[in-house]
FILO-990079 format. One record per residue: x, y, z of N, C-alpha, C in turn. Coordinates in steps of 0.05 Angstrom, whole numbers, plus 32768, in hexadecimal, padded with zeros to 4 digits. Example, Ala and Ser with C-alpha at 12.3 -4.5 7.8 and 13.67 -1.06 7.14 Angstrom:
BEGIN
81087F8E809C80F67FA6809C81087FBE809C
81017FD3808E81117FEB808F81028001809D
REM end
This chain:
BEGIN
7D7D72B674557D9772C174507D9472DA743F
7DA372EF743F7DA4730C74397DAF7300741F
7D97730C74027DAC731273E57DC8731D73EC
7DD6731773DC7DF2731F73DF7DF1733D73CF
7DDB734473BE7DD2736273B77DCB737873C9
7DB8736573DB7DA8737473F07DC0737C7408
7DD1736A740C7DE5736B741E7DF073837419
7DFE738374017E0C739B73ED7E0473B073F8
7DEB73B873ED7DD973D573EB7DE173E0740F
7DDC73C174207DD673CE74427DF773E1743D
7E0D73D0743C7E2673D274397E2B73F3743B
7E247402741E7E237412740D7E0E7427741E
7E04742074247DE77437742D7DEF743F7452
7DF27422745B7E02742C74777E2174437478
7E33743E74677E48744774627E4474667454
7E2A746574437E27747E74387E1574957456
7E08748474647E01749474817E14749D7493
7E287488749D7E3E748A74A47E4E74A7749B
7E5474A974887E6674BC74797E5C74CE7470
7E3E74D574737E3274EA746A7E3374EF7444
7E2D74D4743E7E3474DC741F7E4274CD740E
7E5A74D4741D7E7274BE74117E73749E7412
7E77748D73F77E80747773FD7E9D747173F1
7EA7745F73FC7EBF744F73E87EB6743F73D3
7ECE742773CF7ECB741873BE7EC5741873A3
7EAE740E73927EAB7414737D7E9D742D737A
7E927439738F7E88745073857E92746E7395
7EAD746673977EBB747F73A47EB97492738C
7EB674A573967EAE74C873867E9A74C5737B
7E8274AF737F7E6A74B973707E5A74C67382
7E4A74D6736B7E3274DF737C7E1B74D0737C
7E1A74C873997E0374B5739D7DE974C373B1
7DD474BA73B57DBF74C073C07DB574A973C9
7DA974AA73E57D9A749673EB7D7B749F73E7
7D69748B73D57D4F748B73CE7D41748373DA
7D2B748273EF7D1D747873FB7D06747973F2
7CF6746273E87CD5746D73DF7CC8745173E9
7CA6745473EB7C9A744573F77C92742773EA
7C98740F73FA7C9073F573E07C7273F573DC
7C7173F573BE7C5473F573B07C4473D873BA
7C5273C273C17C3F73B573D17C3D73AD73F0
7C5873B573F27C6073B374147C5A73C47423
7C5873E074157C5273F674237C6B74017434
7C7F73EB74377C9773F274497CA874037434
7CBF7415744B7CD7742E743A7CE8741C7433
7CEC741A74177D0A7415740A7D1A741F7405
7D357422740E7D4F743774097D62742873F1
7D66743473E17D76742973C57D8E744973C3
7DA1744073C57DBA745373B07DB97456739B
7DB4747573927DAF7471737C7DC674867371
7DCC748A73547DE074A673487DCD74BC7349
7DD174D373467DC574DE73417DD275057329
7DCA751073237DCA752273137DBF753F732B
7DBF755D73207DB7756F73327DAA757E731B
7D98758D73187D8A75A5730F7D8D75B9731E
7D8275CF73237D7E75E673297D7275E47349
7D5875D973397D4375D573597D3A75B47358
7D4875A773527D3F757F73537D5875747346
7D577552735A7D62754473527D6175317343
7D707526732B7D697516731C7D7574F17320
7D6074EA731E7D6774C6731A7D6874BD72FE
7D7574AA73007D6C749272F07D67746F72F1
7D50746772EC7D4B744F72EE7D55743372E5
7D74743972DB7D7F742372CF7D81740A72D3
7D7F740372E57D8573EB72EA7D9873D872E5
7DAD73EF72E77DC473DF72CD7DBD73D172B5
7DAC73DF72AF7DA773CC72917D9373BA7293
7D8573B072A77D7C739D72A97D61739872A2
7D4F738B729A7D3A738872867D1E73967292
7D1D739A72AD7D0673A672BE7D1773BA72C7
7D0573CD72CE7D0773E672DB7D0A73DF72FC
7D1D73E9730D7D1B73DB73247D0273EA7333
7D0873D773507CF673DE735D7CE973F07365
7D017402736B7CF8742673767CE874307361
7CF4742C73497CE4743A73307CBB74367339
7CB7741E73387CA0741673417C95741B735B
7C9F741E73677C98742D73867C91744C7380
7C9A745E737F7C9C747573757C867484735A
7C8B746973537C6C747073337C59746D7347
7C5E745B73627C3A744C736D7C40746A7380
7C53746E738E7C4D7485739F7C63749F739E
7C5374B0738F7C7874C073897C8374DB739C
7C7674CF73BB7C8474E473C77C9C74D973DA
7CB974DA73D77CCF74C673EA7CE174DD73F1
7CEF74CB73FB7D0274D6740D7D2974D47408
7D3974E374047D4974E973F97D5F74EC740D
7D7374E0740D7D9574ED74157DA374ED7402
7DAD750274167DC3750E73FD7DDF75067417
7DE17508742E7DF0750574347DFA7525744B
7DF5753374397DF47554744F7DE375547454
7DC6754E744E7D9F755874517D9175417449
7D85753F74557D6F753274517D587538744D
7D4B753874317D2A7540742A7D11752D7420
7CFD754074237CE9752C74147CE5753973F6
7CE2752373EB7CD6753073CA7CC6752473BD
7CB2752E73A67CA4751F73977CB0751B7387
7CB47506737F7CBB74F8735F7CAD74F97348
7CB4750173337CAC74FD73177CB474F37304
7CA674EB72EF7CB874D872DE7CB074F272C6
7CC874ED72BE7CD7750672A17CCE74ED728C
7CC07502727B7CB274F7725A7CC575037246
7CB974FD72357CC0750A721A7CDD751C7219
7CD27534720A7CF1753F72027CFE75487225
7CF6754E72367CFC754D72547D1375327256
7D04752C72547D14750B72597D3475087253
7D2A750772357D41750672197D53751F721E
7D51753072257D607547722F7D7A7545724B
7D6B753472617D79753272767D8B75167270
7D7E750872607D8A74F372517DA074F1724E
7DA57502723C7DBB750D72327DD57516724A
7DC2752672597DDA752F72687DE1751E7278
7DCE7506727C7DD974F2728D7DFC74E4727F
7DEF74DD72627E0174D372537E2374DD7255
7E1C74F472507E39750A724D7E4675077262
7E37750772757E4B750572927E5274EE729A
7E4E74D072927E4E74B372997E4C74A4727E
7E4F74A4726F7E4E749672547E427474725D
7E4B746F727C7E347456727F7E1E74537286
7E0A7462727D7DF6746A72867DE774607261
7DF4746472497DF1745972367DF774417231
7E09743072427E147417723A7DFA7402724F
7DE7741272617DDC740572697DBC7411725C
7DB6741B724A7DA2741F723A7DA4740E721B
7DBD7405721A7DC873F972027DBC73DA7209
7DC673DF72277DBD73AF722E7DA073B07234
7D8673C4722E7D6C73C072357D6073C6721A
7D4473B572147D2D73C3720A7D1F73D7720C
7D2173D0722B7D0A73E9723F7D13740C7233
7D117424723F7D14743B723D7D18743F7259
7D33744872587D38744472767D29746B7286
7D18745B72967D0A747972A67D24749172B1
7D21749F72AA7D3074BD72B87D1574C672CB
7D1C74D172EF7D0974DC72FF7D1774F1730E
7D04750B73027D0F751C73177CFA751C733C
7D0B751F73477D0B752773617D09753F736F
7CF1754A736E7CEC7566736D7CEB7569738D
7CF9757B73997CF1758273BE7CE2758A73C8
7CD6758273DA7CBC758E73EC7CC07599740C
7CDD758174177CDE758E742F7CFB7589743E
7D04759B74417D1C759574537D1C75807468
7D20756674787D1C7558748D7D2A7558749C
7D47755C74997D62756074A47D7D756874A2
7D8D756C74A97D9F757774A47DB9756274B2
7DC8755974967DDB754974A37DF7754674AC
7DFE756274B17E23756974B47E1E758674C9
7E32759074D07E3175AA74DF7E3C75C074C4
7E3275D774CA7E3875EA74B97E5075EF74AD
7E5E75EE74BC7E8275F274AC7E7F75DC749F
7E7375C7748F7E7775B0748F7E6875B37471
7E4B75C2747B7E3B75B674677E4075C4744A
7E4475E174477E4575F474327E5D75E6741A
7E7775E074277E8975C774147E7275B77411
7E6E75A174177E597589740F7E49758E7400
7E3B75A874037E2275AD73EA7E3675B273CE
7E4475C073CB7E5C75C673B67E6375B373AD
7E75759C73B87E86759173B07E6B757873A5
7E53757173AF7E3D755A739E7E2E756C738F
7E2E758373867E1C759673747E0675997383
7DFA759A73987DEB75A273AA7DD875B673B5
7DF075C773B57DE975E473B67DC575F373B3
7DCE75E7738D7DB175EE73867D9675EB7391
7D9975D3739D7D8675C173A27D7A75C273BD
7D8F75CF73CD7D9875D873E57D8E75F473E7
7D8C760673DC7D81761D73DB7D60761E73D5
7D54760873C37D42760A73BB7D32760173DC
7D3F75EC73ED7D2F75E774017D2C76017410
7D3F760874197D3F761F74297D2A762E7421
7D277644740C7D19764874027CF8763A7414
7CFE7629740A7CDF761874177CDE76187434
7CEE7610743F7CF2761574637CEF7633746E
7CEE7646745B7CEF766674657CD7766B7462
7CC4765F74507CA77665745B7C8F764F7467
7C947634745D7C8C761C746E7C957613747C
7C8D7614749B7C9D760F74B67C8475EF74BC
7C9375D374B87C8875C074CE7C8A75BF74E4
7C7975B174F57C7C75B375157C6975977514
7C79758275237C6A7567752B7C62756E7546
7C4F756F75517C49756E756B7C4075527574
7C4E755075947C457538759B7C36753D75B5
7C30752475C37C2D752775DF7C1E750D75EC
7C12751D76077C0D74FA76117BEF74F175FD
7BE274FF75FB7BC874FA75EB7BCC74E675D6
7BBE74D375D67BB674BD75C37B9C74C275B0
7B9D74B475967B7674AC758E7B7174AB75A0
7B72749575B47B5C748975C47B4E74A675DE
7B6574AF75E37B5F74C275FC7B5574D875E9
7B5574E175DE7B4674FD75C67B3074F475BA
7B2C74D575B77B1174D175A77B0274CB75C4
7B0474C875D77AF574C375F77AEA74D975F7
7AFE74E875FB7AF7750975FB7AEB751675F1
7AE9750E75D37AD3751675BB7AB5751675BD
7AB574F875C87AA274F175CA7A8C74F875E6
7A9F74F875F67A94750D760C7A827523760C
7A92753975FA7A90755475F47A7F755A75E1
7A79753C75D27A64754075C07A49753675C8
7A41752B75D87A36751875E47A20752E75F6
7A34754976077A22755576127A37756D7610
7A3F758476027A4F759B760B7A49759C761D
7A6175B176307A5E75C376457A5175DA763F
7A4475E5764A7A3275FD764B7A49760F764B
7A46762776387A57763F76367A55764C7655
7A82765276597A84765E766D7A71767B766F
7A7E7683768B7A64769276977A6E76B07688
7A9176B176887A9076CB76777A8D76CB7655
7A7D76BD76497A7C76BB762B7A5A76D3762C
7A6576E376167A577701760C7A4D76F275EB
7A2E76F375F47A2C76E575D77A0D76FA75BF
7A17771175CC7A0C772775B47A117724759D
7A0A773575927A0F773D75767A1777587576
7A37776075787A407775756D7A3F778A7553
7A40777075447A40777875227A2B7766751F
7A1A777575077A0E776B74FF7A14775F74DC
7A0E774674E17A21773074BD7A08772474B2
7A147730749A79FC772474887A0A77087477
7A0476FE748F7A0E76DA748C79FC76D074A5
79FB76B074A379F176AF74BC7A09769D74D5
79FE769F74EE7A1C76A074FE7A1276B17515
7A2076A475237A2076AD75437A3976BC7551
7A3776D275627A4E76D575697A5676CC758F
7A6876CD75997A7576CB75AF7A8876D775BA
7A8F76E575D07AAE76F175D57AAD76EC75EF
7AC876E275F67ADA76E376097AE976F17609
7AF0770276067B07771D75FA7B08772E760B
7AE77735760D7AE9775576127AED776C760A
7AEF776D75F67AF4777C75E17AE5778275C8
7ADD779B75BC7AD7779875AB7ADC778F7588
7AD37783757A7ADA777F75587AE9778F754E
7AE277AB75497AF377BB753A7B0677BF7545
7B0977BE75647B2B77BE75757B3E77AA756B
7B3D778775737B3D777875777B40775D7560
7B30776575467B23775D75367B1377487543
7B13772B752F7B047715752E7B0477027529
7B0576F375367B0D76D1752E7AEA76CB751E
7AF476BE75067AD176B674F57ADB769374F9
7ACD7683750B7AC7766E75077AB8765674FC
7ABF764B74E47AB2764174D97AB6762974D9
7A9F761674E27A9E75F374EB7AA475E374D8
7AA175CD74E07AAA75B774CF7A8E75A574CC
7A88758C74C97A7C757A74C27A6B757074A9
7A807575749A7A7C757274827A76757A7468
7A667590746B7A5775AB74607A3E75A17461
7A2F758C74777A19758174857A0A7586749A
7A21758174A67A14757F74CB7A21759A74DE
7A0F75A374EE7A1675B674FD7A0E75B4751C
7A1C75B4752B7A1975BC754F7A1375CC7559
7A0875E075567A0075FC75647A1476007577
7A0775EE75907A1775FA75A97A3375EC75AB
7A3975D875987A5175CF75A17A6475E67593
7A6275F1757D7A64760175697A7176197573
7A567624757F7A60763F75947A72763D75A8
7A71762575BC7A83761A75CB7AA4761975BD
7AA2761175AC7AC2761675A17AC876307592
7AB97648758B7AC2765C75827AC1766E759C
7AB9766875B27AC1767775CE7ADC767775CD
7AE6765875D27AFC765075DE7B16765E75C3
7B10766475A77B1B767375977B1E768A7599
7B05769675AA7B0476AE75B57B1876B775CB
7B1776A975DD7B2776AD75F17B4876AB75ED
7B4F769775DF7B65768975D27B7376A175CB
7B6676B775AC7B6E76C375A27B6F76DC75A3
7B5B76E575BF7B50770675C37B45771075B6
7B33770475A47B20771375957AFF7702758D
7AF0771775867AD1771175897AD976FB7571
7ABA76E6757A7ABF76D175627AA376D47553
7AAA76CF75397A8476D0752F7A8D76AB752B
7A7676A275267A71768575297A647681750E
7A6A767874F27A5D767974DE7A3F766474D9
7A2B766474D87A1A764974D87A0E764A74B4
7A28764574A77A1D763B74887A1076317481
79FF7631746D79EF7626745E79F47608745B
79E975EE745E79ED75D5745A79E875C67443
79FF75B4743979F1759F742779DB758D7435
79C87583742679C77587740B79BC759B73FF
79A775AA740B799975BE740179AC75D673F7
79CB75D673FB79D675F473F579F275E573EF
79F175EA73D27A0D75D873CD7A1975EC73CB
7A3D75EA73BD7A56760673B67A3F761173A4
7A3A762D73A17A56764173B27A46764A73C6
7A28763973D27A18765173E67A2876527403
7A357641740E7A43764974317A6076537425
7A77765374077A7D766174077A7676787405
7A64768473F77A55769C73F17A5076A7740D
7A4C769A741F7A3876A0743E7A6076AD744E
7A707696744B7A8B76AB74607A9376BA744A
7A9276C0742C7A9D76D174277A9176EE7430
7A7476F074337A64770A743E7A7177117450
7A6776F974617A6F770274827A85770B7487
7A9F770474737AB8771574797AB277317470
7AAB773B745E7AA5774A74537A97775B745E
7A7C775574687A79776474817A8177677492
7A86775C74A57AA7776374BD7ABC778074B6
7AC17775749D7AD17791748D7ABE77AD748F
7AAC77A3748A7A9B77C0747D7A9677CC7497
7A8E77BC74B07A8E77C674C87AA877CE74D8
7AB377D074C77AD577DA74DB7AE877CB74E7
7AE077B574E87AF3779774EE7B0E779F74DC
7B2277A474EC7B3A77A374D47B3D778B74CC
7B42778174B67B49776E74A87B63775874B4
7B76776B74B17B97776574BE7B8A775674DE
7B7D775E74EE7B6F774B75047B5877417508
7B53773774EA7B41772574E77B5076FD74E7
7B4776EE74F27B4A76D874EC7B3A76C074E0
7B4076BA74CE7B29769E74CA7B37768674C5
7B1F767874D87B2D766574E67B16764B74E4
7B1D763974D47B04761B74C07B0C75FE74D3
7B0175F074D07B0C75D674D57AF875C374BF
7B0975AE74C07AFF759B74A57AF475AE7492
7ADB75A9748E7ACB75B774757ACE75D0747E
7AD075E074977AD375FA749C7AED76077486
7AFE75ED749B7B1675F774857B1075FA7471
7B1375F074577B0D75EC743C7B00760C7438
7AE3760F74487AD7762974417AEB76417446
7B01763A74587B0B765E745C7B22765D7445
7B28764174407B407643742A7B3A7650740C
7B18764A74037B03764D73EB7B08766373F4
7AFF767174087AFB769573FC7B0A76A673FC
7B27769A740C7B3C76AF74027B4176B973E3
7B4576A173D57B5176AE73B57B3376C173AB
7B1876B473AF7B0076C573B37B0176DE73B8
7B0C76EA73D47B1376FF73DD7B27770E73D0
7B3876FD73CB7B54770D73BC7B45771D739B
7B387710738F7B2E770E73757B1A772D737B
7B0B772873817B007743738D7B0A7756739E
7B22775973A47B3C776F73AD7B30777173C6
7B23775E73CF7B1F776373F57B3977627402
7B41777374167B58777374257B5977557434
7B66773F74307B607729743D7B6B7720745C
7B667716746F7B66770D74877B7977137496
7B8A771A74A97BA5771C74A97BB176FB74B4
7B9F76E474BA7BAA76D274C07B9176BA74B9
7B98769674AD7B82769174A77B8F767974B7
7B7B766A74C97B87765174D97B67762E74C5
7B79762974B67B6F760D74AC7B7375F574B8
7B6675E174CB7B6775D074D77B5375BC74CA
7B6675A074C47B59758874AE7B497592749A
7B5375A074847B4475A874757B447596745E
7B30759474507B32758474317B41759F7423
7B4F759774097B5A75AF73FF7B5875A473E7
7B53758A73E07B53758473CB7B38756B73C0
7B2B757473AC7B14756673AC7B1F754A7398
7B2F754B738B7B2E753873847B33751C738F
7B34752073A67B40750B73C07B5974FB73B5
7B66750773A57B8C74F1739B7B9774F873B3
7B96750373C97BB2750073DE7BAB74E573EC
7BCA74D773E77BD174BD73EF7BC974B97407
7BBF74D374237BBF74C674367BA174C1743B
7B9074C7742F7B7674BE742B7B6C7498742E
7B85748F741C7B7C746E741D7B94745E7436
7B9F747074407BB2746374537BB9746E7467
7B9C7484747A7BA3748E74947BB6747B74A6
7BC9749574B67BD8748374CA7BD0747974EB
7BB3747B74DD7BA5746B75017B86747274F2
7B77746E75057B5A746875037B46747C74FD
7B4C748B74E87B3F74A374E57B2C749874DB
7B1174AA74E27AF274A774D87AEA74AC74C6
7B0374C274B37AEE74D6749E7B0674C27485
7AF274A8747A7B027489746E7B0074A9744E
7B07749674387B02749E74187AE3749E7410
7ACF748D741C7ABE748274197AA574A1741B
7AAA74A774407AA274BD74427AA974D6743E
7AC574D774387ACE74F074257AC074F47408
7ABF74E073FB7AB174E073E07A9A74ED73DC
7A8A74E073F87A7674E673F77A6D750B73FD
7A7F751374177A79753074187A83754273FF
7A90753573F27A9F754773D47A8B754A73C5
7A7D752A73BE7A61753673AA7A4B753B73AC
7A47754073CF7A33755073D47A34756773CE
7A51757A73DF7A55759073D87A55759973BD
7A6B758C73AC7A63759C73937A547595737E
7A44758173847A297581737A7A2C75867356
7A3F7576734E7A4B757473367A5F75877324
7A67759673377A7C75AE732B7A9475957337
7AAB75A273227AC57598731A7AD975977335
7ADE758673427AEC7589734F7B08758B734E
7B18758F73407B35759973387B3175BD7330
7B1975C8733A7B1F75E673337B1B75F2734E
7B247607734E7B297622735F7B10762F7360
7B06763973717B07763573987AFD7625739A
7AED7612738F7ADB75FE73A07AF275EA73A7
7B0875E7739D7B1D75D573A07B3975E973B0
7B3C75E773C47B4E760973C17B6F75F973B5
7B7B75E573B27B9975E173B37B9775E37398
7B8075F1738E7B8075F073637B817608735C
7B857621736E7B8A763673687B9D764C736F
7B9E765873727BB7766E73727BC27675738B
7BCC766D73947BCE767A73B27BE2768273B7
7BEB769973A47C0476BA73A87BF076BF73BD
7BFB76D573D37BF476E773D67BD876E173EA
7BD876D073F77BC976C3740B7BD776C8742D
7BCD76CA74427BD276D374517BDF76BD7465
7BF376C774767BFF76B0748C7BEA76967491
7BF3768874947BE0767374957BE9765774B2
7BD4765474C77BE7763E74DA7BDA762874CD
7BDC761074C07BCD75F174B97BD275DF74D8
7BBC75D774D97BBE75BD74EC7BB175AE74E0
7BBD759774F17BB4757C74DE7BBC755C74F4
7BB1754B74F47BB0753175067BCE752974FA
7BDD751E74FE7BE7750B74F77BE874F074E8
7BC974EB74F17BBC74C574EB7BA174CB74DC
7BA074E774D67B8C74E574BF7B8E74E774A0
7B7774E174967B7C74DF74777B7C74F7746D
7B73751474797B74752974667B94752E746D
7BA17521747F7BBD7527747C7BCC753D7472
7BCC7528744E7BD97524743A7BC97549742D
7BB7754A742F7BA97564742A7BAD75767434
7BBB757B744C7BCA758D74517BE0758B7450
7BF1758374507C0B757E74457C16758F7429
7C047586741D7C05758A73FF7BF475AD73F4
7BEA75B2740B7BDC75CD740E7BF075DC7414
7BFA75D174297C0F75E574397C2275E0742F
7C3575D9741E7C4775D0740B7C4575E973EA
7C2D75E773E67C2575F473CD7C1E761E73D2
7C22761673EE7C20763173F27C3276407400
7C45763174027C60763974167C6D764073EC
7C67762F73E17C7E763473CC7C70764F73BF
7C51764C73BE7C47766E73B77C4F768873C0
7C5F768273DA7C65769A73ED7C5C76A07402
7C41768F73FF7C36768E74177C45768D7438
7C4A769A744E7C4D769574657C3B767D7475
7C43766C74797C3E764F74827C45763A749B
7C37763774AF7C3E762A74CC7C2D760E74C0
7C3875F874C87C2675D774C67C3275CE74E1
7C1875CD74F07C1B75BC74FD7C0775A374FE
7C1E758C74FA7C1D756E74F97C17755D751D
7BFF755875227BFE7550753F7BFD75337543
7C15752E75407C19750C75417BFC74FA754C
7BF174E575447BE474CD75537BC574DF7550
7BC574FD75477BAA750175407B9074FB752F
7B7B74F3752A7B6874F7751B7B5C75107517
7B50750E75027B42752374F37B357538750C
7B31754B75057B2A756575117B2B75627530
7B45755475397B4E754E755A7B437561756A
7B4D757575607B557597756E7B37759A757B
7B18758B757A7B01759875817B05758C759A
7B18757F75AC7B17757B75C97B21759075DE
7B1E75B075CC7B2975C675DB7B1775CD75EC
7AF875BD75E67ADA75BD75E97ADE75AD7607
7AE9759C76057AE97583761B7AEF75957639
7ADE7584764D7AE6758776657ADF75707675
7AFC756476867B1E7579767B7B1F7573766A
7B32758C765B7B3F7589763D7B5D757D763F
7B5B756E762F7B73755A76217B88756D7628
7BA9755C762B7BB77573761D7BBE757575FE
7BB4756C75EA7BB5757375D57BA2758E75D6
7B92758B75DA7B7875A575DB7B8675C475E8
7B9775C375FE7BA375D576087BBE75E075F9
7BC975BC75EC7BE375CA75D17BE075D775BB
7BBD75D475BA7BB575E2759B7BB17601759B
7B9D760775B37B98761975C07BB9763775C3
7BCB762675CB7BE2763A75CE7BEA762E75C5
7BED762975AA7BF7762975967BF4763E757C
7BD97643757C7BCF764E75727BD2766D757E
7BCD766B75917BD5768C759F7BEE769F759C
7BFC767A759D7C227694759C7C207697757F
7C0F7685756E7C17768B75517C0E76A4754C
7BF576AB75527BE776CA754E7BF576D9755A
REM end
């Protein structure tokens, strides 16, 4: 049998969907929000009504419980995971949660008070200290009224503000879920195929050396064209900052080649363990650098990482910037680590069967930095500055654990100013995108491919 509480809340929460906002009864003219955050042991979304307050750029809660001697539930959900999900009734967003300390606290406190004086009569019936959390925005998810509709609504619930600040965020971080028929199972078949024995490079792949880079690295073109015309896609691999493929290697910076119309150099970095940070960043910072010095315009230069690749092209931008190199005109990061300290939540709770567990992430972190700090900049890139960084496309699996690492990459750099595309490829694992290699290729492999093209 349904609590006669639990009943309530459905009551209240359906009626506030319904009406976009509005309820009757006891809580006609409040401003309510629906809170959704994840259960700390269920793992399942809980939706609670809650009051709420407006700032500038976040929304404020409070944990009252009517008074009641524990902090409710949400409060505890939200300490265990503090990124949820929010109606307001016009929009719908995601936000991280924080819990307000000290004079912070005692400040919004107050204004809670002034405006509801019961907000003290239920701090009066507890011991506890009742939590105040602001609700800071990360992403617009929807939009819940038609336009003539919505601009009253933001006004008349104090909104506005809050409402601007997303936008703001939607004008330079653009999501894109891609789906399609491709599964794990049909992309990891495929994987394993392609790794098993590449295809031998097509018959028109040009694999001179145009420029000569004082890095080491191979080049390839399908183009036709020369570097300094054209520029250059710099591809730089993944597997760990360990393992390397030669020919599978080259095989996918063709198909970048062709993809994008321009020559590819193919980076072959220095490996752990013998060459921990900063020697393979040190190795693509040259090689860009040379590219430049040989006439490669910059503005049609591309660099373009996957897993650990990634990570390396993200390290030498602020690198580059710091030393007033003109930087890239476009940088494409696919499953990148961005953060060494491994806290993104999706690390211990991929949403399908990803390979790269916590276990072996740990492990490639303290190979690489070989006892330098992982919360600093560049060896860490989401710990440093990233004004003034160049358009950027992110891809990323869906069902993997660095997820949460790009998310939070591409989130931190859309609010820098950064220009920002994420695309999210539902039902994927970690570094999917290498079945562009496959023959036949997937259609994920062919969505990545022109995807990537109209974005350039």
């Amino acid at each position: 049998m349904t609590p006669p509480i639990a009943d309530f809340q459905k009551q209240v929460i359906d009626e506030f969907r319904t009406r976009h906002g509005r309820v009757g009864g006891m809580f006609e003219g409040a401003r309510l929000l629906l809170l959704t955050t994840t259960g700390a042991r269920t793992g399942r979304p809980h939706t609670t009504p809650v009051g709420f307050l407006t700032d500038p750029d976040r929304l404020l809660v409070i944990a009252s419980a009517a008074g009641a001697a524990r902090n409710p539930a949400w409060f505890h959900n939200l300490v265990a995971d503090a990124r949820v999900t929010v109606e307001t009734g016009p929009f719908t967003l995601e936000a991280d949660a924080v819990v307000l300390e000290g004079a912070e606290r005692d400040e919004v406190w107050a204004r809670a008070v002034a405006s509801d004086p019961g907000w003290a009569e239920y701090q009066r019936g507890t011991a506890r200290v009742i939590p105040v959390v602001a609700l800071r925005p990360v992403r617009l998810t929807s939009v819940n009224l038609p336009d003539d509709d919505l601009a009253e609504a933001l006004d008349d619930r104090g909104l506005a503000p809050v409402w601007n600040i997303l936008q703001q965020k939607e004008s330079t971080l653009k999501t894109d879920h891609i789906t399609g028929p491709d599964t794990y199972d049909t992309v990891a078949a495929a994987l394993s195929g392609v790794f098993a024995g590449p295809p031998p490079l097509p018959s028109d792949a040009v694999t001179g050396e145009p420029i000569a880079v004082p890095a080491p690295g191979r080049w390839v073109d399908a183009s036709g064209r020369t570097a300094q015309e054209a520029g250059v896609i710099v591809y730089v691999h993944g597997g760990g900052f360990k393992n390397r493929m030669p020919e599978f290697e080259l095989l996918i910076a063709y198909h970048l080649s062709k993809t994008t119309g321009r020559p590819a150099f193919s980076l072959d970095y220095s490996l752990v363990p013998e060459h921990v940070y900063p020697v393979a960043h040190d190795e693509l910072v040259a090689a860009y650098r040379g590219l430049l010095a040989a006439g490669v315009p910059a503005e049609r230069t591309v660099l373009f990482g996957e897993s650990s690749g990634g990570t390396l092209i993200l390290e030498a931008l602020p690198s580059l910037r710091a030393e007033g190199v003109p930087l890239p005109g476009a940088v494409v990061p696919v499953s990148p680590i961005t953060d060494f300290t491994a806290t993104s939540p999706s690390i211990d709770a991929p949403g399908g069967r990803d390979g790269l567990t916590r276990e072996i992430l740990e492990q490639v972190i303290a190979r690489y930095l070989d006892g330098l700090p992982n919360d600093q900049a560049p060896q860490s890139p989401i710990h440093g500055d990233l004004t003034g960084l160049p358009r950027m496309l992110m891809a990323v699996g869906g069902s993997e654990g660095l997820l949460d690492d790009s998310l939070r990459y591409a989130e931190a750099a859309a609010e820098a100013g950064v220009d920002v595309t994420l695309d999210v490829y539902e039902d994927m694992a970690h570094a999917f995108h290498l079945v562009v290699a496959a023959e036949p290729r997937p259609p994920v492999g062919a969505t990545f491919l022109d995807r990537l093209s109209a974005w350039l």
